[in-house]
N, C-alpha and C positions, 0 to 999 in steps of 0.2 A: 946639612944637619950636623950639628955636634956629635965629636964619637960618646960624651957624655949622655946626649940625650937617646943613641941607637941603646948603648948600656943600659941606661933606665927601663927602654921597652923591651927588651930582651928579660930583662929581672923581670921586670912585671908579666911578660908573659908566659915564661915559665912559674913563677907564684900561682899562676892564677891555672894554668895546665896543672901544677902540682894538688891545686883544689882541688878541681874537679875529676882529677884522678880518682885522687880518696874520697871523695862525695860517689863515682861512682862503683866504690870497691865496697862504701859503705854499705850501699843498697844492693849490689849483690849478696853481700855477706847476709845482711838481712833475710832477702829472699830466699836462700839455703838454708837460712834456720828456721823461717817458717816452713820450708817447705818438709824438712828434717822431723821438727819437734812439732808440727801442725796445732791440735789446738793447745798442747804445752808452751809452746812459743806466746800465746795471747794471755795463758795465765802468769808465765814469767815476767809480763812485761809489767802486768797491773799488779803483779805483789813487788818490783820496785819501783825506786825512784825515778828513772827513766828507762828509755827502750836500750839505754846503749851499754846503763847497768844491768839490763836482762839479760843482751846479746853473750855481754862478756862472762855471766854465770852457764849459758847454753854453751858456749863455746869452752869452757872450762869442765864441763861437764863432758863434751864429747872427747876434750882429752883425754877425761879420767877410763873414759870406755875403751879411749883405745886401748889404755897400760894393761886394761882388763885382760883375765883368757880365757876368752867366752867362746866356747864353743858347743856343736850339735851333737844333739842327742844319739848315742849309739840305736839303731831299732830295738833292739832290747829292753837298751830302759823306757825308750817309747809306749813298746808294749805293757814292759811293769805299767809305770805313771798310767797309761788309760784305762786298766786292772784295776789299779786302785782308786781312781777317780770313780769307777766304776762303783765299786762298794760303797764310795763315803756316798753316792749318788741314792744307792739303795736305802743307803742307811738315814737317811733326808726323810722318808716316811714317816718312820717310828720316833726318830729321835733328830728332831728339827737343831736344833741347836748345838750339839756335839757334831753332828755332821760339819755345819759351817766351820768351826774352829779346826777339824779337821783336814779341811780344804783349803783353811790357811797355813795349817803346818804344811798340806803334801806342796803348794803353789811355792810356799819357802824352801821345801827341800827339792825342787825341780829348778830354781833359783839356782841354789846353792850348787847342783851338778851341773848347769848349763856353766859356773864360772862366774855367775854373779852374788859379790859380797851379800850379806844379810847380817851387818852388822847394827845394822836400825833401821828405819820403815823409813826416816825422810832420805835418810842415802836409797835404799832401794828402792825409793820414786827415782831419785834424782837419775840414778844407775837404767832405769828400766826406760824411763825417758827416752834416751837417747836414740835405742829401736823398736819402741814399743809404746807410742806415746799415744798410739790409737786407742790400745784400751786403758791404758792409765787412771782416768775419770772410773772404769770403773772397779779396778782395784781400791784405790779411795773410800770411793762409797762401801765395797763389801768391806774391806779394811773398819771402817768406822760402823758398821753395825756390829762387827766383828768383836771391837775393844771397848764398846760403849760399855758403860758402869751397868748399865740396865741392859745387859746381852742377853739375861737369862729369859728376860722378859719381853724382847722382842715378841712385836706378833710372827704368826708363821708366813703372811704374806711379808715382812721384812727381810726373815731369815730366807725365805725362796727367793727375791729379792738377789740378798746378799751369795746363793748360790749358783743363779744363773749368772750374774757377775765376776764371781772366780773362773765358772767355768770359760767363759769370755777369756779373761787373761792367761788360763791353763793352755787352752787350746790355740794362741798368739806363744805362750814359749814353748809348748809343747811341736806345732809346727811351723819353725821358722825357718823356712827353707833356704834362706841368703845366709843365713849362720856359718853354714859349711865354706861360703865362699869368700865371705868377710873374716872367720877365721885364717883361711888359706893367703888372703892378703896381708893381716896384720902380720903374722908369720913370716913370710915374706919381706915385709914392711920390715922386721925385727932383723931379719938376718943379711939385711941388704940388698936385696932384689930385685 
């Protein structure tokens, strides 16, 4: 056989290993992001043009988490935040509607001390995503009866609704127990280690 022709099969078959490398790096990659962002993964995919412009937005997103410095709640403030969840809880009886608005201020300012930005609502989806994409849907939903033009007029099964919903996400960042440890990494991560 020609050394021309062993060359040819040599390129051809490293081309064709080099596919299916990255064909199968691809679908790993995939599979970590679904398994990562679960059903945020399925809605990233269908508000773009393909799965692979989803991926690269998921995957841009967990960078931005890392740069984050997100960290766990001292007990302290644990105990304030379910204090005061507690009251806007009470106050849910008398006054259906200031309560929920309420519950979106304390859920942003427990945001805002775990280390996560709250500079707009589609960043703090995009932000919250990344470990917290379980209750996400229902942030959304309490979020959107929350800002709706007609808030005030919600029924009060909407408004209760939109408060077991907060509470859902309160109690996802209020007890996020790998916080401590995914902090302690990036950290790590950051200083060389």
């Amino acid at each position: 056989m020609p050394t021309w022709v062993v060359v040819l099969i040599v390129i051809a078959a490293v081309v064709v290993a080099g596919a299916v490398a990255w064909l199968v790096m691809q679908e790993l990659q995939r599979k970590r992001l679904q398994r990562r962002f679960g059903p945020e993964y399925e809605r990233a995919v269908a508000d773009h043009d393909s799965p692979r412009a989803a991926q690269r937005e998921l995957a841009a997103r967990e960078k931005r988490h890392h740069e984050l410095d997100i960290r766990p709640l001292s007990p302290e403030a644990k105990e304030r935040y379910t204090r005061e969840w507690a009251q806007i809880q009470a106050k849910f009886v008398d006054r259906p509607s200031p309560a929920v608005a309420d519950a979106d201020r304390l859920l942003t300012e427990l945001m805002a001390e775990r280390g996560y930005p709250t500079e707009g609502y589609d960043q703090q989806l995009a932000d919250l995503s990344v470990r917290h994409s379980k209750t996400l849907d229902h942030y959304r939903h309490a979020h959107e009866t929350m800002v709706g033009h007609d808030h005030e007029q919600k029924s009060t099964e909407d408004l209760r609704d939109a408060m077991v919903r907060y509470r859902t996400v309160f109690e996802d960042l209020l007890g996020d127990e790998d916080a401590e440890t995914e902090t302690r990494e990036h950290h790590d991560a950051r200083n060389g280690r």
